[in-house]
PAZAPA-4460 file (N, C-alpha, C; in steps of 0.05 Angstrom, whole numbers, plus 32768, in hexadecimal, padded with zeros to 4 digits):
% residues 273
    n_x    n_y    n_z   ca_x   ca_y   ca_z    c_x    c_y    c_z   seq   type   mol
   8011   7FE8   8000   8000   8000   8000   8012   8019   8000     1      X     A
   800B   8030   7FF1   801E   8043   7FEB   8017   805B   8003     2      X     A
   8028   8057   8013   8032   8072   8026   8022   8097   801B     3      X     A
   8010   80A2   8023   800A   80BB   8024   8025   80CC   8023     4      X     A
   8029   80DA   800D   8031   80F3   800F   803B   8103   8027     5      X     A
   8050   810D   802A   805A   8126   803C   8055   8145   8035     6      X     A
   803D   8151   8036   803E   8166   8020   803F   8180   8033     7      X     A
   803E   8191   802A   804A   81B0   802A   802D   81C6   802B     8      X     A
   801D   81CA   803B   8005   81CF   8034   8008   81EC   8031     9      X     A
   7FF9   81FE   8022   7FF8   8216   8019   7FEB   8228   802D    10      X     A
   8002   8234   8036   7FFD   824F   8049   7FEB   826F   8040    11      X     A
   7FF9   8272   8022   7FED   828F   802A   7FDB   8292   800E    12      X     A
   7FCA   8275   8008   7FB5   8274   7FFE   7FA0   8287   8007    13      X     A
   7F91   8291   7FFB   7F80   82A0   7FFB   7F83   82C0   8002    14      X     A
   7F9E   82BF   800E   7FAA   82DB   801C   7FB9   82E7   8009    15      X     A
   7FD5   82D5   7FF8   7FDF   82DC   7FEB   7FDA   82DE   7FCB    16      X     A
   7FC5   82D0   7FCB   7FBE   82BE   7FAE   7FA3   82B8   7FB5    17      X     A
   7F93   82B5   7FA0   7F75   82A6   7FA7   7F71   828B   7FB2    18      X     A
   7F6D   827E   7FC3   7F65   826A   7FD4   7F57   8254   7FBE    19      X     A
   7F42   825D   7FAB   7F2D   8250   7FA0   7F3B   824C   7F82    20      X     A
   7F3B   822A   7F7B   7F4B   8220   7F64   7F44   8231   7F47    21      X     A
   7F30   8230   7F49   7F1E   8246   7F36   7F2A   8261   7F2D    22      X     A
   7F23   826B   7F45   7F27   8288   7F4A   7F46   828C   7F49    23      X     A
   7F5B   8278   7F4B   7F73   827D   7F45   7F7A   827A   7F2F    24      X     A
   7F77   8266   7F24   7F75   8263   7F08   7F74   8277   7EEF    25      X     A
   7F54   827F   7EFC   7F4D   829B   7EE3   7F66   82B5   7EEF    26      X     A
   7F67   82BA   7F02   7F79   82CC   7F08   7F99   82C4   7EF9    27      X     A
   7FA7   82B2   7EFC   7FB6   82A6   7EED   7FB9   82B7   7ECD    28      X     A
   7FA2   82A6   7EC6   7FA0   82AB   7EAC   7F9E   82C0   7E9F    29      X     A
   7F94   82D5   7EAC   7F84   82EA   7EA9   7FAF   82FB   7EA8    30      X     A
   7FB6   82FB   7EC1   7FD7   8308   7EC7   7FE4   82FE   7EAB    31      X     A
   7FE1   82EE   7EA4   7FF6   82DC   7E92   7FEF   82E0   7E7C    32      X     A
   7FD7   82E3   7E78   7FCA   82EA   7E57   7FD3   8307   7E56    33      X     A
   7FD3   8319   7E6C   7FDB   8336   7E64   7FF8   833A   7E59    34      X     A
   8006   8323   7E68   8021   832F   7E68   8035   8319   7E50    35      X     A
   8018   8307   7E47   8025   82FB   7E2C   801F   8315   7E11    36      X     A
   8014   8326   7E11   800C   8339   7DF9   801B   834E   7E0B    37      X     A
   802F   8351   7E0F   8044   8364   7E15   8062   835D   7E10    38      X     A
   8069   8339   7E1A   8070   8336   7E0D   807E   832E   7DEB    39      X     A
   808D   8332   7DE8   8093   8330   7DCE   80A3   8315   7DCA    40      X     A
   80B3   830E   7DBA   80B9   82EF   7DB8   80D7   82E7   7DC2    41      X     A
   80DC   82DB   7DD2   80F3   82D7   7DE2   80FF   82BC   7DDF    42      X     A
   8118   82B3   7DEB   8124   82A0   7DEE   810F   8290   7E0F    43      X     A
   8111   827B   7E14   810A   8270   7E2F   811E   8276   7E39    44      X     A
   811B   8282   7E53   8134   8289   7E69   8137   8271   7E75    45      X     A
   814D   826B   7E7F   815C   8258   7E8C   8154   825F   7EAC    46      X     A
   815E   8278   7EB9   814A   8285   7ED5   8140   829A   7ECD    47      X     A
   8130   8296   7EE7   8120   82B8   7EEC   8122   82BE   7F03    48      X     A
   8121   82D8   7F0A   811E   82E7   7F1F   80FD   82F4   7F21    49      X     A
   80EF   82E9   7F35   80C9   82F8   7F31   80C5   82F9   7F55    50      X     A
   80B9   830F   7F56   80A9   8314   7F72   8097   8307   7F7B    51      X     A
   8093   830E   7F9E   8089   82F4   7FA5   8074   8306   7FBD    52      X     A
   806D   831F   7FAE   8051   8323   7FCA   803F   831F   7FC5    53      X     A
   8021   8329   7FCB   8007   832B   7FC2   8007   8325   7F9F    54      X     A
   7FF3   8317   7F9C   7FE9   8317   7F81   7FED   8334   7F74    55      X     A
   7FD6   8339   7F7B   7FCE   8357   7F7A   7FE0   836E   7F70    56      X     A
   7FF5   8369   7F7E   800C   837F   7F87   801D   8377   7F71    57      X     A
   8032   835C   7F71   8047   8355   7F62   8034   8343   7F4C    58      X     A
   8026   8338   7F48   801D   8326   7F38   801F   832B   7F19    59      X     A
   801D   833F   7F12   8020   8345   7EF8   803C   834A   7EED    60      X     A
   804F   8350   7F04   8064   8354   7EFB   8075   8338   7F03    61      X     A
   806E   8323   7F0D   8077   8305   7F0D   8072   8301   7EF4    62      X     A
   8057   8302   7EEB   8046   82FA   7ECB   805B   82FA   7EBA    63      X     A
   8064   8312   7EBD   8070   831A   7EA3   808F   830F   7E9D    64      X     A
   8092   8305   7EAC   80AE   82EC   7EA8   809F   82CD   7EAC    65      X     A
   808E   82CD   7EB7   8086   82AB   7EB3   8070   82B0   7E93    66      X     A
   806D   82BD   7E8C   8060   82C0   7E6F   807B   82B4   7E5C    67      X     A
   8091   82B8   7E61   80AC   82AF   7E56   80AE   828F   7E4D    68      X     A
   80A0   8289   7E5F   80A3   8263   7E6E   8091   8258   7E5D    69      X     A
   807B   8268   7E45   806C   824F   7E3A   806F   824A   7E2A    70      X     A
   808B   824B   7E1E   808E   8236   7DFD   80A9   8223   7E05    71      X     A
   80A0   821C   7E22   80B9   8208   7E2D   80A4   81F3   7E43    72      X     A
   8089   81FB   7E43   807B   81EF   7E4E   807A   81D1   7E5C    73      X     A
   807B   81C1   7E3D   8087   81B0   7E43   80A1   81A1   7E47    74      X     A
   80BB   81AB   7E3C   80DB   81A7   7E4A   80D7   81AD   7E59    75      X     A
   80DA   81C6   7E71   80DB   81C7   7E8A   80CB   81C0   7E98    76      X     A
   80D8   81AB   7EAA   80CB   8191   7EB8   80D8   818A   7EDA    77      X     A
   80F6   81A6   7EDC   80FB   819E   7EFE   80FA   81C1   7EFC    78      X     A
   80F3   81CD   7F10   80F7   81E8   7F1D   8107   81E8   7F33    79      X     A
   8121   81F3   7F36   8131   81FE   7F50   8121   821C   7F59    80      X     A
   8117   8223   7F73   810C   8233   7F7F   8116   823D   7F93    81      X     A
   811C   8253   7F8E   812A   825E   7FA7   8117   8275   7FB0    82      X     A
   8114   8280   7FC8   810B   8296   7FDB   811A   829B   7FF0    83      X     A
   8112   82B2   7FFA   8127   82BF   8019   810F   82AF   8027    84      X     A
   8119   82AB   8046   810A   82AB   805C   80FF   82C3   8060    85      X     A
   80E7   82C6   8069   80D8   82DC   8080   80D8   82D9   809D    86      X     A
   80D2   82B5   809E   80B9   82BD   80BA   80CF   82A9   80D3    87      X     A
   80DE   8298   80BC   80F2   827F   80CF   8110   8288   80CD    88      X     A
   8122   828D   80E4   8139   8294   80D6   8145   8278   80D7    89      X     A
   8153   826F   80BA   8162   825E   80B8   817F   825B   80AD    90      X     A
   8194   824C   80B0   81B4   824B   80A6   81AF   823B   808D    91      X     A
   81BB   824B   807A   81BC   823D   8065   81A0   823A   804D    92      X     A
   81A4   8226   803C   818B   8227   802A   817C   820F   8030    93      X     A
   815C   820E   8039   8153   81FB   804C   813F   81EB   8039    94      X     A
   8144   81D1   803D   8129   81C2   8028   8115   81C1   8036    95      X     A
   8100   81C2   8030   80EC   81B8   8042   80DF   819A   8056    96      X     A
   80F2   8182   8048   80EC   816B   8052   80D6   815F   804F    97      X     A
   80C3   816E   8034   80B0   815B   8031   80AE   8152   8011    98      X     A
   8096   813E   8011   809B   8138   7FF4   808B   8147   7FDA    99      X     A
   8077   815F   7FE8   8065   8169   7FD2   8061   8182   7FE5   100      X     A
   805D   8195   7FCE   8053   81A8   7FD7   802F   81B3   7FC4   101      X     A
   801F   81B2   7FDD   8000   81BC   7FD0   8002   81E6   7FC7   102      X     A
   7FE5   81E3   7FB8   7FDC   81FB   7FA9   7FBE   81F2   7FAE   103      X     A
   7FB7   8204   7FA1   7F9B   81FE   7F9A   7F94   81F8   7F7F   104      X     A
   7FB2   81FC   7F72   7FB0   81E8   7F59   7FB6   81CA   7F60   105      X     A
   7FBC   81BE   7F6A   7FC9   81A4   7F76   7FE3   81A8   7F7B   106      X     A
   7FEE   8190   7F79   800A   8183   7F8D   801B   8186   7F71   107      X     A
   802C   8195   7F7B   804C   8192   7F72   8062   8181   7F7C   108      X     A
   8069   8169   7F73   8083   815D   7F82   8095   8164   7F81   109      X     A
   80A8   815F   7FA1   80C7   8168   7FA2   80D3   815E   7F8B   110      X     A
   80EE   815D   7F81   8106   8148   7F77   810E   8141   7F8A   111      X     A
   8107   8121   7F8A   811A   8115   7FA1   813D   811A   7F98   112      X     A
   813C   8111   7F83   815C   8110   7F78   816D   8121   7F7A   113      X     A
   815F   813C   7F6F   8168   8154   7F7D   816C   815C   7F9F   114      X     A
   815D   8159   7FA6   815D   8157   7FC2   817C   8149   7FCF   115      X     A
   8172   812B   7FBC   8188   811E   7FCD   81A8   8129   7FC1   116      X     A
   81A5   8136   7FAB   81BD   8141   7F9D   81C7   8155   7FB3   117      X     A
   81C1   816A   7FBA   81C9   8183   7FCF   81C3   8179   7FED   118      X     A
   81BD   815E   7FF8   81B8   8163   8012   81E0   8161   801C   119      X     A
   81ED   8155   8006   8202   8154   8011   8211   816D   801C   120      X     A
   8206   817E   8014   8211   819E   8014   8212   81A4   8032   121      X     A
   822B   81AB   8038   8221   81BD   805E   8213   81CA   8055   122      X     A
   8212   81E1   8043   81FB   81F9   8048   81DF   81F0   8040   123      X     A
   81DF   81D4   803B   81BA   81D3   803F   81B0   81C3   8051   124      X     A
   819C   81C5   8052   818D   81BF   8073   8170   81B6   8072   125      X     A
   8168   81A8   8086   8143   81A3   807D   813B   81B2   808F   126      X     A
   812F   81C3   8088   8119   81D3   80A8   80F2   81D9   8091   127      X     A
   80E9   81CD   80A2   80C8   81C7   809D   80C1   81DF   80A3   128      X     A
   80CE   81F0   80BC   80C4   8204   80C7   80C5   821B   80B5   129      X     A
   80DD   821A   809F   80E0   8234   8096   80D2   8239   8085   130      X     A
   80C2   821C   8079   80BC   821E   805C   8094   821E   8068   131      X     A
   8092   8219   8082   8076   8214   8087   8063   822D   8082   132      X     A
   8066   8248   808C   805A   8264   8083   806A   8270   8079   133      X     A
   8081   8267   8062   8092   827A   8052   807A   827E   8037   134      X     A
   807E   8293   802F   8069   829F   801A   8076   829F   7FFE   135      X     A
   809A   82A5   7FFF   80AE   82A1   7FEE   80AB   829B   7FDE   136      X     A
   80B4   827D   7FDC   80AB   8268   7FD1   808F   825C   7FBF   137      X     A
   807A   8267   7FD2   8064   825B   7FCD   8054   8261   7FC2   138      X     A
   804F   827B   7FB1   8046   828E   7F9F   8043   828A   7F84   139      X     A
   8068   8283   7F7C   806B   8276   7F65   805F   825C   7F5D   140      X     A
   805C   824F   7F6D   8050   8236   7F61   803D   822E   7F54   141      X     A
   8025   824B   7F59   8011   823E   7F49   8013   824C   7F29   142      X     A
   802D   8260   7F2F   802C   826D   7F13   8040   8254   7F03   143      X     A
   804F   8241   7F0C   8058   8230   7F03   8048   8215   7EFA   144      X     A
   8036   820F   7F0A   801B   8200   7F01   800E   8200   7EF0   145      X     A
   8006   821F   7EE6   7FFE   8225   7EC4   8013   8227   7EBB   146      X     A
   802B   8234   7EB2   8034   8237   7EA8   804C   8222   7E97   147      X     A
   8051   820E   7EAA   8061   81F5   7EA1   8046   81E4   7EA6   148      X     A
   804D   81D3   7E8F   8035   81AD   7E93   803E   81A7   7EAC   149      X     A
   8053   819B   7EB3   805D   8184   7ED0   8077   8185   7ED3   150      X     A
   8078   818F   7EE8   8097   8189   7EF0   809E   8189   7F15   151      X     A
   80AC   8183   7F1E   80B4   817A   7F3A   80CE   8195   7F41   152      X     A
   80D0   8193   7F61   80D1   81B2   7F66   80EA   81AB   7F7B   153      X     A
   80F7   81BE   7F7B   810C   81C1   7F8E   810E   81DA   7F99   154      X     A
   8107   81DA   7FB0   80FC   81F3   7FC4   810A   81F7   7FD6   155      X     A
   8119   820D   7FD0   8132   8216   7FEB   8128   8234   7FF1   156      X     A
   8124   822C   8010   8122   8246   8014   8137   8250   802A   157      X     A
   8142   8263   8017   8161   826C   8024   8162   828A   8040   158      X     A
   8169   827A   804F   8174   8291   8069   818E   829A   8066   159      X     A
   819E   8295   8076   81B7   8299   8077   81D5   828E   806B   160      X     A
   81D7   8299   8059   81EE   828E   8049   81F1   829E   8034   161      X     A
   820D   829A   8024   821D   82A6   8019   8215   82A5   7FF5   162      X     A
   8216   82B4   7FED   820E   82B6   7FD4   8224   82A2   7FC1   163      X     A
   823A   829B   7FC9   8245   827F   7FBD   823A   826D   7FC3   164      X     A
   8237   8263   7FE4   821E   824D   7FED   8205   8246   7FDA   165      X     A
   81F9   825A   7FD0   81DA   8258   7FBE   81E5   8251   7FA5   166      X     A
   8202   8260   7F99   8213   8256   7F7B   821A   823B   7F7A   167      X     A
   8223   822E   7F9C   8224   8214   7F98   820F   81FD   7F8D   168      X     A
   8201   820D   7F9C   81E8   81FA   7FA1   81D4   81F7   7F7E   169      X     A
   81D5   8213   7F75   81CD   8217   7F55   81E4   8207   7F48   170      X     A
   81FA   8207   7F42   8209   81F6   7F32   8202   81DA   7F35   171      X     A
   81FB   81C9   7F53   81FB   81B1   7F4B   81DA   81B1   7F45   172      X     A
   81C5   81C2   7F48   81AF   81BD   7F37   819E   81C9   7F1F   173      X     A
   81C3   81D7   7F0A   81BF   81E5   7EFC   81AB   81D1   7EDD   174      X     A
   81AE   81BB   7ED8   81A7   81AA   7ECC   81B0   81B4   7EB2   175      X     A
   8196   81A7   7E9B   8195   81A8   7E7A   8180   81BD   7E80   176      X     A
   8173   81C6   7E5E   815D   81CD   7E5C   813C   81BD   7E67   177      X     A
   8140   81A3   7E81   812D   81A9   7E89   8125   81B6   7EA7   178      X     A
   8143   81C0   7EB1   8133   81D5   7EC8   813A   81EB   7EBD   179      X     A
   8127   81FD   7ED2   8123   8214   7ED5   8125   8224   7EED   180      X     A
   813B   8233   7EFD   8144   8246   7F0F   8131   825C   7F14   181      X     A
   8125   825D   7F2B   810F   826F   7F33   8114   8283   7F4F   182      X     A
   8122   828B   7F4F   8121   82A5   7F65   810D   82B7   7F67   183      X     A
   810C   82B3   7F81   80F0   82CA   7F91   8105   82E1   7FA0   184      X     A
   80EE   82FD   7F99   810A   830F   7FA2   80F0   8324   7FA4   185      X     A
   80EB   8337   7FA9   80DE   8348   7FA8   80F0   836B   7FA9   186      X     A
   80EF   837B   7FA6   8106   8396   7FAA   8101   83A9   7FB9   187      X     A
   8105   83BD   7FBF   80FF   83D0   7FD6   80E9   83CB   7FE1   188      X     A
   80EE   83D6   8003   80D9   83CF   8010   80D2   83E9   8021   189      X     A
   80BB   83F5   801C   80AC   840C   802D   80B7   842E   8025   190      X     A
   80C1   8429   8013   80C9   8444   800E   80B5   8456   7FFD   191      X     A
   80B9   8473   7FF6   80A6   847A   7FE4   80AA   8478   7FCC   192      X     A
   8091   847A   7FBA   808D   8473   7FA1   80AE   8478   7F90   193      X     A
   80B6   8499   7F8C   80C9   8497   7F7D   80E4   8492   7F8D   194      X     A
   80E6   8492   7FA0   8100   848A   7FAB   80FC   8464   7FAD   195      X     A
   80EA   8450   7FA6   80E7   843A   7FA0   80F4   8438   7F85   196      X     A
   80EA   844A   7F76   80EE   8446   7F56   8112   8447   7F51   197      X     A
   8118   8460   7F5D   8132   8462   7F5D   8146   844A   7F65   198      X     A
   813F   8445   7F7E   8154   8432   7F88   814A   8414   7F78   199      X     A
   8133   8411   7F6D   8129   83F6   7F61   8138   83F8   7F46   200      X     A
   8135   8416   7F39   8151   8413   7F25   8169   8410   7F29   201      X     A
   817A   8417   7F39   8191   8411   7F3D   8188   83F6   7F49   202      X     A
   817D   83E8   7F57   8184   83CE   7F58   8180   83B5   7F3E   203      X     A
   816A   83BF   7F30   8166   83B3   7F0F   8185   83B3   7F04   204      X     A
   818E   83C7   7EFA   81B0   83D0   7EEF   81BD   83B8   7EFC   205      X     A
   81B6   83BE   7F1D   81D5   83A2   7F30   81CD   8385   7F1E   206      X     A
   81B4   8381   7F23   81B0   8363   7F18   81B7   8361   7EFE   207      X     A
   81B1   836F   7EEA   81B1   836F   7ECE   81D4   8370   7ECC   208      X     A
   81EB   837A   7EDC   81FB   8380   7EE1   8213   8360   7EEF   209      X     A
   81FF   8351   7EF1   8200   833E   7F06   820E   8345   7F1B   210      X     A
   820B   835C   7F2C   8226   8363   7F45   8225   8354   7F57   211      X     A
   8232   834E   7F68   8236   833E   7F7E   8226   8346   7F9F   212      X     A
   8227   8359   7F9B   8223   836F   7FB7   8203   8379   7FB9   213      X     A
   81F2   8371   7FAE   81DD   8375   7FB5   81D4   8374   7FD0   214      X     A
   81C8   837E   7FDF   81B7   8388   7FF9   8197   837E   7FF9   215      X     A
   8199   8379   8017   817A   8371   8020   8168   8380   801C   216      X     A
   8174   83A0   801E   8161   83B5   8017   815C   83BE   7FF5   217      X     A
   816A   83B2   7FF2   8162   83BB   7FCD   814F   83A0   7FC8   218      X     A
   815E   8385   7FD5   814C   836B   7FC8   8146   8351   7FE0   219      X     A
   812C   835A   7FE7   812F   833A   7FFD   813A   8324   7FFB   220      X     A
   813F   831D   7FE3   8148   8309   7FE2   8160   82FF   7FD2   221      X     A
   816F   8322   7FD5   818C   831A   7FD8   819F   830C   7FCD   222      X     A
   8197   82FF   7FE2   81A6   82E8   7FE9   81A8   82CC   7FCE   223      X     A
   8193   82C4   7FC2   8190   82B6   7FAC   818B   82C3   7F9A   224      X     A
   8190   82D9   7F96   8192   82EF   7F81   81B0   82F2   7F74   225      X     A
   81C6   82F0   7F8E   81E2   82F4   7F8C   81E9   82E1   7F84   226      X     A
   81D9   82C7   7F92   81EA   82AD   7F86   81E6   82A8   7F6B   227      X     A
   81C5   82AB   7F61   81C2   82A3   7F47   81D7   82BC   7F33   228      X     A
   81DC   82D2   7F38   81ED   82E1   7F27   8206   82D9   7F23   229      X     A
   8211   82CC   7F3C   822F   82C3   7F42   822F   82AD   7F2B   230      X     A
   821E   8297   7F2A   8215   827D   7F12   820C   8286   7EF9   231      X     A
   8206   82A0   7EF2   8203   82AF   7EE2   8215   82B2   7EC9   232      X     A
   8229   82CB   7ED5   8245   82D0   7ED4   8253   82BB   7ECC   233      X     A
   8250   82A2   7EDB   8266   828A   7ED0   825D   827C   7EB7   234      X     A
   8244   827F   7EB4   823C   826D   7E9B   8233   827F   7E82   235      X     A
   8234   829B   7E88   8233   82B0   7E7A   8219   82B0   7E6A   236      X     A
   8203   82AE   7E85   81E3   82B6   7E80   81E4   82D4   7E79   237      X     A
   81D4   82D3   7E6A   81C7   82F1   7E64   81B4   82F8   7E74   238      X     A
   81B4   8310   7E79   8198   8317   7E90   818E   8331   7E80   239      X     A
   8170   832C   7E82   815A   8342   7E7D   8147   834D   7E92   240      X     A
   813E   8360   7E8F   812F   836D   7EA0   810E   836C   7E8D   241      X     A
   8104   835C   7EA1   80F1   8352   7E94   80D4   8370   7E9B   242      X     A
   80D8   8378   7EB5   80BF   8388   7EBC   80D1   8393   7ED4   243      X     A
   80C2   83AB   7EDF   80CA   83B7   7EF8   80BD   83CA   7F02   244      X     A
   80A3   83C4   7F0F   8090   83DC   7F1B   808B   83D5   7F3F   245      X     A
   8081   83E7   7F49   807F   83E2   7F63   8061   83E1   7F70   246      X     A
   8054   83DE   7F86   803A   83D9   7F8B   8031   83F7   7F8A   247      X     A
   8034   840A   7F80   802B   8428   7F83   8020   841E   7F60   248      X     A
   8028   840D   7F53   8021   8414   7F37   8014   83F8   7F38   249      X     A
   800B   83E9   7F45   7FF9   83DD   7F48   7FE1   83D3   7F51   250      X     A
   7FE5   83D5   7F6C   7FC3   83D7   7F82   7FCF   83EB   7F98   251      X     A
   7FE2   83EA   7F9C   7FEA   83FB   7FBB   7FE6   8417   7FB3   252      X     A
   7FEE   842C   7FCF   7FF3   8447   7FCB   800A   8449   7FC1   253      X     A
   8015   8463   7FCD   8030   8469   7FB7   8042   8476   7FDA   254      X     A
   8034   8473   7FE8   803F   847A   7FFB   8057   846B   8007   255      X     A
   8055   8458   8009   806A   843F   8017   8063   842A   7FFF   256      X     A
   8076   8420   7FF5   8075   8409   7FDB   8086   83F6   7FDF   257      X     A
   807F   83E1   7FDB   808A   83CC   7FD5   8090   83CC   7FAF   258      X     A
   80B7   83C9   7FAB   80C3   83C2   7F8D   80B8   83AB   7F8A   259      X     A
   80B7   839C   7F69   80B4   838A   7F5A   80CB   8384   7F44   260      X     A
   80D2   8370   7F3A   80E7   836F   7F28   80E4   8355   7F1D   261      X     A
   80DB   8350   7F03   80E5   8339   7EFC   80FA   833A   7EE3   262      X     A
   8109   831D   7EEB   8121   8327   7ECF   8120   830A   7EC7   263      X     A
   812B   8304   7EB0   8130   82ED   7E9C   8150   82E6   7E9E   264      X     A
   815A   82D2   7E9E   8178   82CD   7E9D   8176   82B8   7E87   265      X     A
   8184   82BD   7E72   818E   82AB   7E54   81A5   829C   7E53   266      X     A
   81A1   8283   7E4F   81C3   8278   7E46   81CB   827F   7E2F   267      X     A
   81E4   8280   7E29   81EC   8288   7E10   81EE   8274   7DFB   268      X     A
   81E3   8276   7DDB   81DA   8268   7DD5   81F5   8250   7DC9   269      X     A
   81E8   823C   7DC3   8202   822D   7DBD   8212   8234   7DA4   270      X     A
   8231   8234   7DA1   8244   823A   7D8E   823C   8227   7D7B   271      X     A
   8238   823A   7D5B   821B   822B   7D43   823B   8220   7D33   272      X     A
   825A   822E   7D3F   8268   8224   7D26   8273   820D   7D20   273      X     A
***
């Protein structure tokens, strides 16, 4: 008789995202249909960089780099996922220790193989706790649900560690063309409208720039922002700036804003001679 599932149940359903399979869905579609007739015709990125607050708020500007992801639908089939911690502080980049993670689209499975590939790493770790009300992480998934047919997920959600630590960890699950590298990052936090814009441009430039030195205050999430640039740089991805508005130009005021940023990273294409 086959053993039940270990799964990952969805926290900030209905808070972060619509609760109701339905009602997520059309919303889905609805973000993704806008921001496929804006785009124009691209290569499939190898990573992305997309925000991870309120629907509402960042959702359109996630769209518009997972609109990227549908003429690879079916090849991409494992996702590496990275997010900062909020709510657990943890050392290192932490798996969750279970075998699925829910939506209200359904169950996404871990990679065991993957899994078992990086547990050798000192800097990774299992903590249930970090990943149990992290929001990070768990946002993207359902935009990965439409947007790829099926694929199995590798979910690190990173606390404390070094932006080579996260380069380690991306090289051994850099794969072929069937994963796909997903950082959650969101950019300034509480400032006003144009002093958001400002510093959200100079932090667009750092990434596009791939710099090393990025800050918690320009990008929560840092931290897997630096590493994926550092893995960047060595394999000589191209990076685009896919979108960059903040919640004043979306549902919020303009008073205190939360930045948005999504970018596209390209491998370079193979030598035709």
């Amino acid at each position: 008789m086959s053993q039940s599932l270990s799964v990952r149940a969805p926290a900030v359903a209905g808070l972060f995202y619509p609760g109701a399979n339905r009602e997520l869905a059309q919303s889905l579609a609805e973000m993704l249909g806008a921001a496929a007739h804006e785009a124009p015709e691209r290569a499939v990125p190898k990573a992305i960089i997309a925000p991870h607050a309120g629907y509402i708020y960042s959702g359109p500007v996630a769209a518009s780099v997972y609109a990227l992801l549908a003429p690879a639908r079916r090849r991409l089939s494992r996702v590496v996922l990275l997010g900062p911690t909020h709510r657990v502080a943890v050392r290192g980049l932490a798996l969750p220790g279970c075998e699925a993670f829910a939506t209200p689209l359904g169950m996404v499975r871990v990679d065991v193989p993957s899994v078992e590939a990086i547990r050798k790493l000192p800097q990774v770790v299992v903590s249930a706790q970090a990943h149990a009300l992290e929001h990070s992480l768990e946002v993207h998934l359902p935009f990965l649900q439409v947007v790829l047919e099926q694929f199995t997920l590798v979910p690190l959600a990173v606390g404390q560690a070094s932006a080579q630590e996260v380069a380690e960890v991306l090289d051994l699950l850099w794969g072929g063309p069937e994963t796909l590298v997903v950082v959650s990052s969101d950019l300034s936090h509480y400032l006003g409208y144009h002093d958001a814009q400002a510093l959200d441009r100079a932090t667009a430039q750092a990434i596009l720039a791939l710099k090393p030195d990025l800050t918690h205050e320009q990008a929560c999430g840092a931290t897997p922002v630096t590493g994926l640039a550092q893995v960047a740089r060595r394999r000589a991805l191209k990076p685009e700036l896919i979108d960059l508005r903040n919640s004043g130009d979306t549902a919020g005021d303009k008073n205190r804003v939360v930045g948005y940023g999504s970018f596209a990273f390209y491998e370079p294409l193979p030598d035709a001679r």
